[in-house]
C-alpha positions in Angstrom: -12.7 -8.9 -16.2 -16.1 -6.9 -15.7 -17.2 -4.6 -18.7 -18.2 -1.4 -16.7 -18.0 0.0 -13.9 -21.0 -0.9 -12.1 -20.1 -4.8 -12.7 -17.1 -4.2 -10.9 -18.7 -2.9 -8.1 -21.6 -5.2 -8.1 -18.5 -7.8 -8.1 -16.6 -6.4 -5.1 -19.9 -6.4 -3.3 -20.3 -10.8 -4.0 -16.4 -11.0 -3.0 -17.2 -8.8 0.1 -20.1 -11.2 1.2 -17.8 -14.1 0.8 -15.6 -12.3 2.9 -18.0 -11.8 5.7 -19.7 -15.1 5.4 -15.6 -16.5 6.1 -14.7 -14.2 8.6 -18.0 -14.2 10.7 -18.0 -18.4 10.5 -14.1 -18.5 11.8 -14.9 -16.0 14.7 -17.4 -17.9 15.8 -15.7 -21.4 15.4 -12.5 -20.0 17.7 -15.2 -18.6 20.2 -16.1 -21.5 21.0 -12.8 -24.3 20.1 -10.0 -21.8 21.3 -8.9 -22.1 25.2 -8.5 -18.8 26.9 -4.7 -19.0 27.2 -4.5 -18.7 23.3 -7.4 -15.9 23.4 -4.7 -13.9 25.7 -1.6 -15.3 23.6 -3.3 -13.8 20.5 -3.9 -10.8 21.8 -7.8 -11.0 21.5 -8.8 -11.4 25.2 -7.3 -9.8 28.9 -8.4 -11.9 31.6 -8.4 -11.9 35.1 -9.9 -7.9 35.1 -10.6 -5.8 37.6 -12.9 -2.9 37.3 -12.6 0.6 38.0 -14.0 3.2 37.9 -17.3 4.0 36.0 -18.6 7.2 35.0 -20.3 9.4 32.2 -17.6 11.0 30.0 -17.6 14.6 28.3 -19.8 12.8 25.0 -22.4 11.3 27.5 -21.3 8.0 26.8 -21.7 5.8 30.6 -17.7 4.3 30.7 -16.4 2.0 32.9 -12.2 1.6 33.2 -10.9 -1.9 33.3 -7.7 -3.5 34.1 -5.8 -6.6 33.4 -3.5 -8.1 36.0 -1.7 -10.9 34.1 0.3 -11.6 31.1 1.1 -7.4 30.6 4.2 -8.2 28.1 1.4 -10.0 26.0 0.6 -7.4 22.6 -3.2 -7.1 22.0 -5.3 -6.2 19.6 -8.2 -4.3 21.6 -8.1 -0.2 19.7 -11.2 2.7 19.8 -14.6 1.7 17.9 -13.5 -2.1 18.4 -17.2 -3.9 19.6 -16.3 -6.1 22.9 -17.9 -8.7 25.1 -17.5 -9.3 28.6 -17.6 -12.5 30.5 -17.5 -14.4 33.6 -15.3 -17.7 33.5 -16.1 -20.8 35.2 -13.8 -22.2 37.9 -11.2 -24.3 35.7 -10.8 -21.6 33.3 -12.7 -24.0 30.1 -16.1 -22.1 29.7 -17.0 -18.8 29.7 -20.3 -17.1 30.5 -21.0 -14.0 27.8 -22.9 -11.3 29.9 -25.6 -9.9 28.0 -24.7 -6.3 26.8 -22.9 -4.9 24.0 -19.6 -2.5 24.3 -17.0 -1.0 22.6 -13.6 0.4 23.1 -13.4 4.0 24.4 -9.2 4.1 24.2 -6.7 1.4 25.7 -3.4 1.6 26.1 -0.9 -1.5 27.3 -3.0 -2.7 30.4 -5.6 -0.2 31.1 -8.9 0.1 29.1 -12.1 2.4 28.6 -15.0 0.8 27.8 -18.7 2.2 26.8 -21.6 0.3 28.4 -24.9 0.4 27.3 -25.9 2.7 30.9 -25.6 1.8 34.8 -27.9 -1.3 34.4 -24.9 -3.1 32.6 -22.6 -2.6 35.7 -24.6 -4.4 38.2 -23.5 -7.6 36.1 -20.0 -6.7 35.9 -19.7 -6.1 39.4 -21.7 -9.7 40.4 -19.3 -11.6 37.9 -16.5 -14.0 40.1 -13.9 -14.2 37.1 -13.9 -11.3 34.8 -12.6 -10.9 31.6 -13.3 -9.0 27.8 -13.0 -10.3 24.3 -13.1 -9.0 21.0 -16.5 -8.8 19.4 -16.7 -9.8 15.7 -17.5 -6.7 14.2 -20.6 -6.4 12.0 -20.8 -2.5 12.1 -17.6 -2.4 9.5 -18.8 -4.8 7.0 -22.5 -3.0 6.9 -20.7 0.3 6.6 -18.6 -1.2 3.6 -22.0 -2.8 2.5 -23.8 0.5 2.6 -21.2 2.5 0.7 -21.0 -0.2 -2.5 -24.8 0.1 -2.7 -24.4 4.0 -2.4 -22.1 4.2 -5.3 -23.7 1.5 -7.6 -27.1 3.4 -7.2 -26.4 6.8 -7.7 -27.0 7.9 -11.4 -26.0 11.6 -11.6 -24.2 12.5 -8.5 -20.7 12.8 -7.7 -20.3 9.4 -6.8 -21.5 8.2 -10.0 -18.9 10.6 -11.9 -15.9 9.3 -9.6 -17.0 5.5 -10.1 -17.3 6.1 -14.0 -13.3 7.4 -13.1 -12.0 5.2 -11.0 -13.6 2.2 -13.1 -14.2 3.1 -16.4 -13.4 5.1 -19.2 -13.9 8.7 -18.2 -10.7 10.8 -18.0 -9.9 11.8 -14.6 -9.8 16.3 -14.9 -6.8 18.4 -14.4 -6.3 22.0 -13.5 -3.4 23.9 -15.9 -1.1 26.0 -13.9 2.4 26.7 -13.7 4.1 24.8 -11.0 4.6 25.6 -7.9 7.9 25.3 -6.5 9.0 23.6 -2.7 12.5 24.3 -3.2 12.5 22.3 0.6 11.4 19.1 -1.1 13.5 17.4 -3.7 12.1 17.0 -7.4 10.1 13.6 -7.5 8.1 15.0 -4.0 7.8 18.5 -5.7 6.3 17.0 -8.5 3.8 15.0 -6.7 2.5 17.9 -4.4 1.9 19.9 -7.9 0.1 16.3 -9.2 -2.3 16.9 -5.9 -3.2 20.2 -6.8 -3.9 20.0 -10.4 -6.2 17.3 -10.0 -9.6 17.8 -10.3 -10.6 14.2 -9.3 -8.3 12.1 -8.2 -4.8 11.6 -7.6 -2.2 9.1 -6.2 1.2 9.6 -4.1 3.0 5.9 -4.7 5.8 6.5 -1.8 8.1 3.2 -1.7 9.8 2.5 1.3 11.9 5.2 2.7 11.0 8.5 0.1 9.4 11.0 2.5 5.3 10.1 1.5 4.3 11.5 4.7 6.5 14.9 4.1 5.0 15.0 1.2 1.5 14.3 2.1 1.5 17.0 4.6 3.1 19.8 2.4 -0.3 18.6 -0.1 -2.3 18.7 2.4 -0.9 22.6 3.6 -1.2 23.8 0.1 -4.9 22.5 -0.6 -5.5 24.4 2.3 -5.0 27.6 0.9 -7.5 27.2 -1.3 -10.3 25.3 0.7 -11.3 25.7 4.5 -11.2 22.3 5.6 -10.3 18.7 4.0 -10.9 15.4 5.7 -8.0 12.7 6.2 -8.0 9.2 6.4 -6.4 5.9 6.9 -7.7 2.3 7.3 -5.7 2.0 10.7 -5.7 4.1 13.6 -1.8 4.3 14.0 -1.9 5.5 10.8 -4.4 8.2 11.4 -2.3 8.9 14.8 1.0 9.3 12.7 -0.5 11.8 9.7 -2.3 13.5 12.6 0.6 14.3 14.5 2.4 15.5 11.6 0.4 17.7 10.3 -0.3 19.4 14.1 3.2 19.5 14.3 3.4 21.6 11.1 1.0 24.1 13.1 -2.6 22.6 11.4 -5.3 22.3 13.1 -6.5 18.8 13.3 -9.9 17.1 15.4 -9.1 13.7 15.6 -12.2 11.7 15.4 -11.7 8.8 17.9 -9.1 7.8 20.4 -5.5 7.4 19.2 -3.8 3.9 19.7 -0.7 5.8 21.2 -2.6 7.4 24.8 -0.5 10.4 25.5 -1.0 13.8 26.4 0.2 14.7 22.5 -2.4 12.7 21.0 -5.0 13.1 22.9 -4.9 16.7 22.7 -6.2 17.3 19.3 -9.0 14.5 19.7 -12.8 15.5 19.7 -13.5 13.9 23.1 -10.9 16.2 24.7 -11.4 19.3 23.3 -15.3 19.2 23.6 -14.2 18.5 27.4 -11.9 21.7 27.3 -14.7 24.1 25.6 -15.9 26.7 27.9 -19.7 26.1 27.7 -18.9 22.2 28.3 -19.5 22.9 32.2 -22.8 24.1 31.4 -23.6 21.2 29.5 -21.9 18.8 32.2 -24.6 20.3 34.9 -27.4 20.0 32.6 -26.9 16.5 31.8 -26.5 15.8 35.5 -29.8 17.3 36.5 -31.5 15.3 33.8 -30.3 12.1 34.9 -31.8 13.1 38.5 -34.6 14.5 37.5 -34.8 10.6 36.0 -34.6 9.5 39.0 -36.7 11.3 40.9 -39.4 10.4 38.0 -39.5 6.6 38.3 -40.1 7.7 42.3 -43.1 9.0 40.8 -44.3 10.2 37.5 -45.5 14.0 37.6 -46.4 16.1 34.5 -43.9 18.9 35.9 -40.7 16.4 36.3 -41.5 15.5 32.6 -41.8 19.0 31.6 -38.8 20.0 33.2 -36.6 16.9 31.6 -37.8 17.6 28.3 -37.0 21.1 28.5 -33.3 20.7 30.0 -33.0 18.0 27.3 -33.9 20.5 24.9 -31.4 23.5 25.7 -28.1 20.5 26.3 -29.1 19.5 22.8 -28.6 23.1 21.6 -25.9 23.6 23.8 -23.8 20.4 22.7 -24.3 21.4 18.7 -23.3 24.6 19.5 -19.8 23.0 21.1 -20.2 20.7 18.6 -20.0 23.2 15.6 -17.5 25.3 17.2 -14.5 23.0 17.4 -15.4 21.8 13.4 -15.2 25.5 12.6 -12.4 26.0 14.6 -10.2 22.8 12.5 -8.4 22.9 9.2 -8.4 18.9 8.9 -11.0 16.2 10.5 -8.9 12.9 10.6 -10.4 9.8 11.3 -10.4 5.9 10.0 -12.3 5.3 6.9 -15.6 3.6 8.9 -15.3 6.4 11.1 -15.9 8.8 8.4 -19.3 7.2 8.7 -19.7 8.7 12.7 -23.2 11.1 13.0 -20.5 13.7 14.0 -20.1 13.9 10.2 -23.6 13.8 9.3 -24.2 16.2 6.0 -20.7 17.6 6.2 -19.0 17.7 3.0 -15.5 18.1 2.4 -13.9 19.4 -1.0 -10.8 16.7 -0.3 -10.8 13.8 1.3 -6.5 12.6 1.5 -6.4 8.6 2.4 -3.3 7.4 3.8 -1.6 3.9 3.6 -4.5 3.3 1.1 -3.1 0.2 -0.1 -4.2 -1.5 3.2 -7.5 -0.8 2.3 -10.3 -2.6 0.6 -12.1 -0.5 -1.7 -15.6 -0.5 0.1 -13.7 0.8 2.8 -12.5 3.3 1.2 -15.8 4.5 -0.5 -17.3 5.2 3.1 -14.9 8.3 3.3 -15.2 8.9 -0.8 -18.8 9.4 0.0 -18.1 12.4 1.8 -16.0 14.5 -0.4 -15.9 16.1 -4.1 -12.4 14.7 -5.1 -9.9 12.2 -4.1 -6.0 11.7 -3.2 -4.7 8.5 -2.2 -1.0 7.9 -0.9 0.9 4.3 -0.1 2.2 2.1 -2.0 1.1 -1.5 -2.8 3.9 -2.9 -3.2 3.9 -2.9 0.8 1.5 -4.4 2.9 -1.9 -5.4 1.3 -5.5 -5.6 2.9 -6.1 -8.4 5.1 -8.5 -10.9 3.7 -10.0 -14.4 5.2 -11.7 -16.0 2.6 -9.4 -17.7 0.1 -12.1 -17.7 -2.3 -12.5 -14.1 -1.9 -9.2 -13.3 -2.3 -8.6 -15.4 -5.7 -11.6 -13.9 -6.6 -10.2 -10.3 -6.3 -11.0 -8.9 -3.9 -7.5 -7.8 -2.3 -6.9 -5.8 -5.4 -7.4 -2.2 -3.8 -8.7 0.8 -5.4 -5.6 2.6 -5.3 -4.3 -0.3 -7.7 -7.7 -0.5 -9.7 -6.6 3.3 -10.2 -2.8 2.9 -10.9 -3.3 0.5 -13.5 -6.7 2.4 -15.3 -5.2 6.1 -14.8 -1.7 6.0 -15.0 -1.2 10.0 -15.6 -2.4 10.2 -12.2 0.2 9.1 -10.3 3.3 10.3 -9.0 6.4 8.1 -7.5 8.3 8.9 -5.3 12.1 7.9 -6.0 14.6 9.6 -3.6 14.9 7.4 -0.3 16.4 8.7 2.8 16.5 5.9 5.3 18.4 2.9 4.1 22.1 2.1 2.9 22.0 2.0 -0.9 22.8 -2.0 -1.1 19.9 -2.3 1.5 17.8 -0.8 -1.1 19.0 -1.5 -4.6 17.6 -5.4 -4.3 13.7 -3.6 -3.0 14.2 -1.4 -5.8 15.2 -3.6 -8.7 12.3 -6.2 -7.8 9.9 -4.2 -6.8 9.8 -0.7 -8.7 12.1 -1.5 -11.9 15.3 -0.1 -10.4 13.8 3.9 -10.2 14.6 4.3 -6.7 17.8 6.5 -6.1 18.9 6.6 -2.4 19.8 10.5 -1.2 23.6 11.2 -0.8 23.5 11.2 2.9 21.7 7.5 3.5 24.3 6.0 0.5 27.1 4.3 2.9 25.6 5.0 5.8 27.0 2.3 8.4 27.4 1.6 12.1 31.2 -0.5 11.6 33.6 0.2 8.9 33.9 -2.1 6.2 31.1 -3.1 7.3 28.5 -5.2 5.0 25.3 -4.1 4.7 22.9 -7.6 4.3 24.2 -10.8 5.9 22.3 -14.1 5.4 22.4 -16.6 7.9 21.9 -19.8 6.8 20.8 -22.2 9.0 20.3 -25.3 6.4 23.1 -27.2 8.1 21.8 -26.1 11.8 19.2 -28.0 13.7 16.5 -25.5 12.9 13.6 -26.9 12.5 10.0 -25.4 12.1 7.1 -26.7 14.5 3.6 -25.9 13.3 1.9 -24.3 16.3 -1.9 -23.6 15.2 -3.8 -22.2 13.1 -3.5 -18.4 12.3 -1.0 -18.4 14.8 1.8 -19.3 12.9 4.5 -21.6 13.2 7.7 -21.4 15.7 11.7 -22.6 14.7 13.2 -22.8 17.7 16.5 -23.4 17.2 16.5 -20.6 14.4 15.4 -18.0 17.5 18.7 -18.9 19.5 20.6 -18.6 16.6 19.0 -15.1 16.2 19.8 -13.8 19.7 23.3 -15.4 19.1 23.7 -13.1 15.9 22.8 -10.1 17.3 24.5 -10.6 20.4 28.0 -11.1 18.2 27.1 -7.9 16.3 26.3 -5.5 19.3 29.4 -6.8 21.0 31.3 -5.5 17.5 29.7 -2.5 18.1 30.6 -1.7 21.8 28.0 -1.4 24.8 28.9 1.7 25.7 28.8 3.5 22.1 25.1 1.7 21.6 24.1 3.4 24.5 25.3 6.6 23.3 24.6 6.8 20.4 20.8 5.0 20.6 21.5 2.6 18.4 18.2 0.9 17.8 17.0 -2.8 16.6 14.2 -4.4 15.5 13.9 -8.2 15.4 11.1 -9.1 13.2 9.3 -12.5 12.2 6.5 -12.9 10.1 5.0 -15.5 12.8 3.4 -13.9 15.5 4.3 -18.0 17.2 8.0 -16.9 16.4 7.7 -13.4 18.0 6.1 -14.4 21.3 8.8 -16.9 21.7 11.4 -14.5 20.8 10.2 -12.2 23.2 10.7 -14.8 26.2 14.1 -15.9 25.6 15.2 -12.4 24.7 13.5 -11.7 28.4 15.9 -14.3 29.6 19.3 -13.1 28.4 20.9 -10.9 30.5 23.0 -9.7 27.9 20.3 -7.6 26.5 19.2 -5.8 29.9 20.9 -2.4 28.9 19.6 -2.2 26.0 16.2 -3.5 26.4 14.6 -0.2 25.6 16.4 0.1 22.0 15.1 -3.6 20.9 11.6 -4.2 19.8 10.3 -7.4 18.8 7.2 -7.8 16.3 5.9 -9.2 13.1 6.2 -7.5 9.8 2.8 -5.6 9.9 3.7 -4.6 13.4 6.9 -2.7 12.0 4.7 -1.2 9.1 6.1 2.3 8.9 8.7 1.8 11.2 12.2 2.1 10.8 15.9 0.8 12.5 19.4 1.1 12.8 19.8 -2.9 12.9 17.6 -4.9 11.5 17.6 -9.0 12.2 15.1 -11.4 10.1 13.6 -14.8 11.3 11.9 -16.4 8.4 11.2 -19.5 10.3 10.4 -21.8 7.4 12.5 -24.9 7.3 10.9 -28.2 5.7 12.3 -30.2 2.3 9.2 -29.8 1.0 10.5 -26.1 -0.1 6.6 -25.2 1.5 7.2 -21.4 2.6 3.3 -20.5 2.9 2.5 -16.9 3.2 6.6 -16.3 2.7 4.8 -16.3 -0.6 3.4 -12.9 -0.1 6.5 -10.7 -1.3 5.4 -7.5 0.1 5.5 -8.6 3.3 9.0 -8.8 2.6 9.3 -5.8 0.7 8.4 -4.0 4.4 10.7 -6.2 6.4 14.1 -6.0 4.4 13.2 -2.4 4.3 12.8 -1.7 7.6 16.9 -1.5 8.1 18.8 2.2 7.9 22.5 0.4 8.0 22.2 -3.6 9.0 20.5 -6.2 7.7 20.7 -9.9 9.1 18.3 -12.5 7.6 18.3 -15.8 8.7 16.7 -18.3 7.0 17.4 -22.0 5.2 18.3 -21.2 2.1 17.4 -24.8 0.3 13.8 -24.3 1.5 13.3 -21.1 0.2 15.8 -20.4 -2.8 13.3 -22.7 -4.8 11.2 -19.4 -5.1 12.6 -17.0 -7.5 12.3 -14.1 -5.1 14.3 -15.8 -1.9 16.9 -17.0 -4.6 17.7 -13.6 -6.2 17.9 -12.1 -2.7 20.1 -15.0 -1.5 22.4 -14.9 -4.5 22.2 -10.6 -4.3 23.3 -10.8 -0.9 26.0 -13.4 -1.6 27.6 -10.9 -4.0 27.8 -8.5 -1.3 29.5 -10.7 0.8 32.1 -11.6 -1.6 
């Protein structure tokens, strides 16, 4: 283990370059080996486009709106700030022709994308291109950000990022305010005790909310009461669903947020309370819309032919939409209570010498730490909230991730300030027996599930966990590629076959009703797509097609159900269950389900790890 501080950093920086080296060099390698049919399955690539519009938007930014015409059930990947490439294909669909401008993702939603060009210039190339189509960029901006802010914080020697590193890292005891607490008699004891934890703390604190316990209730009353005693905090998540979910929560509590950035979710909500629309909504923006429009004539009328007076004149009107846009500009950050963006967007010029007494990270376990010091460079103290027991950072490099670096600050903090952190311990989603197995393996049996959630159940009598096992079944699993994952057929019928036996139990009519809501979840993206088509397929399932999603586990991160049904696909005598080995994957899936859980699975491949085995022998109890 490092000896200080900055040799932890100084490590994390090594791990981070291994990181990029691996991620960069497997990018490249599926640019060039991967067909465009597994591009589009994967969720990286729409193709055949057709273009839209194109037009400047309210930040000046020259847009053009795309569309893609084929395979719209496919899930993608394409969010805001994401880089892009367009290309053109050649006729059989093998090779494909970069054109030779950078972009990036305005906002998308399911089949309809905004898109910033570099200017005009770039559409003449779009519009000459045959077979159109836009893949994902790898993304260099991210790891120089992350980069940049490890540097920042190993460098500076008397500053405030200097004292939080010596915190975070080293011996130095993290501060506390004494005050009598403060009492939410609307939130129960453990959250209480947390939003005090938040306000005492000088430097940093933590909100560890397992599955279930109400972190983003609790989050939000923190963030209202730090509010009373500071003008403005910034908030912050590694995703932007997650930034879209603490966002809406807190406007909903009557806050008023500036989203930096689009919102994954395009609606009217969400895309309300984002910069790009309210700078669009401000009374002087129509001023500023002319102004920009007679400079970009007067351009024109300049490369007609260049005159000392045109040049003047642009400079001047240049001059005055410059003032004009920082006065818009400072208005709508005077007029919010919370900035919420993603952590590299904490880096945007928008933000430029702003400093915020408290910066509140979200879902900070998904994080890597040089992520997270992008934001930390921004404010005077720290909260986190998540838990890491849940999903962690994504990392390529094996190497890397031996090495380290998945560890997240929030756990560097957890384990080296322990007085910091408060857990929460009351659930309100799931069925007690649901969630005695997550809390006994997980968080030493301190979870306690609220008197209303206890027995809560669709059938009478019914059992809470079921485990199918398909050992004896012809449920085999077929390696389909690389990073795509891996597909078990037979296991897929036998899941629609399940399901279809329980909501028949149920009743069609009190489903509808009542809204009764599913999610099927695999961790195999190869398992999910293929789950998808035969569940297209079934007419049974036609009513209640809207009440039935299909994803993989970090699809249903921070989601919830009424039914719950688990393909684990694995099924080889070799007992091989590959990244089954990650148990907090699981942790989210089994805890997904309010009052049904259905796993199937072969038990003698994956009861020969401790984890599978305790929950197959738990559930078998239940059962009995």
């Amino acid at each position: 283990m490092p000896s200080s501080p900055l040799l932890e950093l100084q490590r994390q920086y090594e791990l981070l370059e291994m990181e990029y080296d691996c991620e960069k060099k497997a990018f490249l390698q599926q640019q060039d080996s991967i067909s465009l049919d597994k591009k589009i399955n994967r969720g990286t690539c729409w193709y055949p486009l057709t273009v839209g519009r194109s037009y400047y938007n309210s930040l000046n930014q020259y847009v053009v709106e795309v569309f893609r015409t084929d395979h719209l059930d496919t899930d993608h990947r394409f969010e805001f700030g994401r880089p892009v490439m367009f290309f053109d294909a050649d006729m059989e669909h093998v090779k494909i022709h970069p054109l030779n401008f950078p972009a990036t993702v305005n906002y998308v939603d399911e089949n309809r994308m905004v898109v910033i060009l570099p200017g005009p210039e770039a559409m003449a190339q779009l519009n000459e291109a045959m077979r159109l189509g836009i893949q994902l960029s790898f993304d260099e901006n991210v790891f120089k950000l992350m980069f940049a802010s490890l540097r920042a914080v190993m460098t500076d020697k008397n500053g405030r990022l200097s004292e939080l590193r010596d915190i975070f890292h080293g011996m130095r005891p993290a501060g506390e305010l004494t005050f009598a607490p403060m009492r939410f008699p609307w939130l129960n004891p453990t959250q209480e005790s947390a939003v005090n934890t938040v306000l005492r703390a000088k430097d940093v604190a933590i909100v560890h909310g397992p599955p279930g316990t109400g972190k983003t209730t609790t989050l939000v009353e923190a963030i209202y009461e730090t509010l009373h005693r500071e003008n403005q905090v910034l908030v912050c998540a590694q995703s932007n669903m997650a930034v879209d979910w603490i966002a809406e929560q807190l406007t909903d509590r009557g806050i008023p947020v500036l989203r930096l950035g689009n919102p994954v979710r395009v609606n009217d909500k969400m895309l309300s309370f984002t910069y790009e629309r309210r700078f669009e909504a401000h009374p002087d923006y129509p001023l500023l819309h002319s102004m920009r429009r007679a400079i970009r004539q007067l351009y024109e009328t300049r490369k007609k032919g260049r005159t000392e007076a045109v040049r003047q004149k642009i400079n001047s009107l240049r001059d005055r939409a410059e003032e004009l846009e920082l006065r818009i500009q400072e208005s709508l950050f005077n007029e919010a209570r919370v900035i919420a963006c993603t952590l590299t967007g904490a880096a945007s010029k928008l933000l430029f010498r702003r400093r915020f007494g408290t910066l509140f990270i979200d879902e900070a376990a998904q994080a890597l730490e040089a992520a997270c010091w992008i934001a930390i460079r921004k404010a005077n103290r720290v909260v986190l909230a998540g838990d890491h027991c849940q999903l962690p950072p994504v990392i390529t490099c094996y190497e890397a991730l031996k090495g380290g670096l998945g560890e997240t600050l929030m756990q560097k903090i957890v384990r080296n300030k322990p007085g910091c952190v408060s857990l929460l311990k009351i659930q309100y989603r799931m069925n007690d027996a649901i969630m005695r197995f997550s809390s006994d393996w997980f968080y030493h049996g301190e979870l306690q599930s609220a008197p209303e959630v206890r027995h809560r159940s669709i059938l009478d009598f019914d059992t809470p966990m079921t485990w199918v096992n398909t050992e004896l079944s012809d449920a085999e699993e077929e390696f389909v590629e690389r990073s795509f994952g891996r597909v078990n057929k037979a296991e897929a019928e036998l899941t629609l076959q399940q399901l279809e036996a329980y909501l028949t139990k149920i009743g069609k009519q009190r489903i509808l009703d009542e809204r009764i809501d599913i999610g099927i979840i695999s961790p195999y993206q190869a398992q999910v797509q293929y789950l998808r088509r035969l569940l297209k397929g079934r007419s049974f399932f036609t009513p209640y097609k809207h009440l039935i999603s299909v994803n993989t586990v970090d699809g249903f991160q921070g989601q919830e159900r009424d039914v719950i049904i688990i393909s684990l696909v694995r099924s080889n005598e070799k007992g091989e269950i590959g990244f089954l080995n990650d148990l907090r994957r699981m942790n989210v899936a089994i805890t997904r389900a309010r009052m049904k859980l259905i796993i199937l699975g072969n038990a003698a491949t994956l009861t020969r790890h401790p984890f599978y085995k305790q929950l197959f022998d738990y559930i078998s109890t239940l059962d009995a």
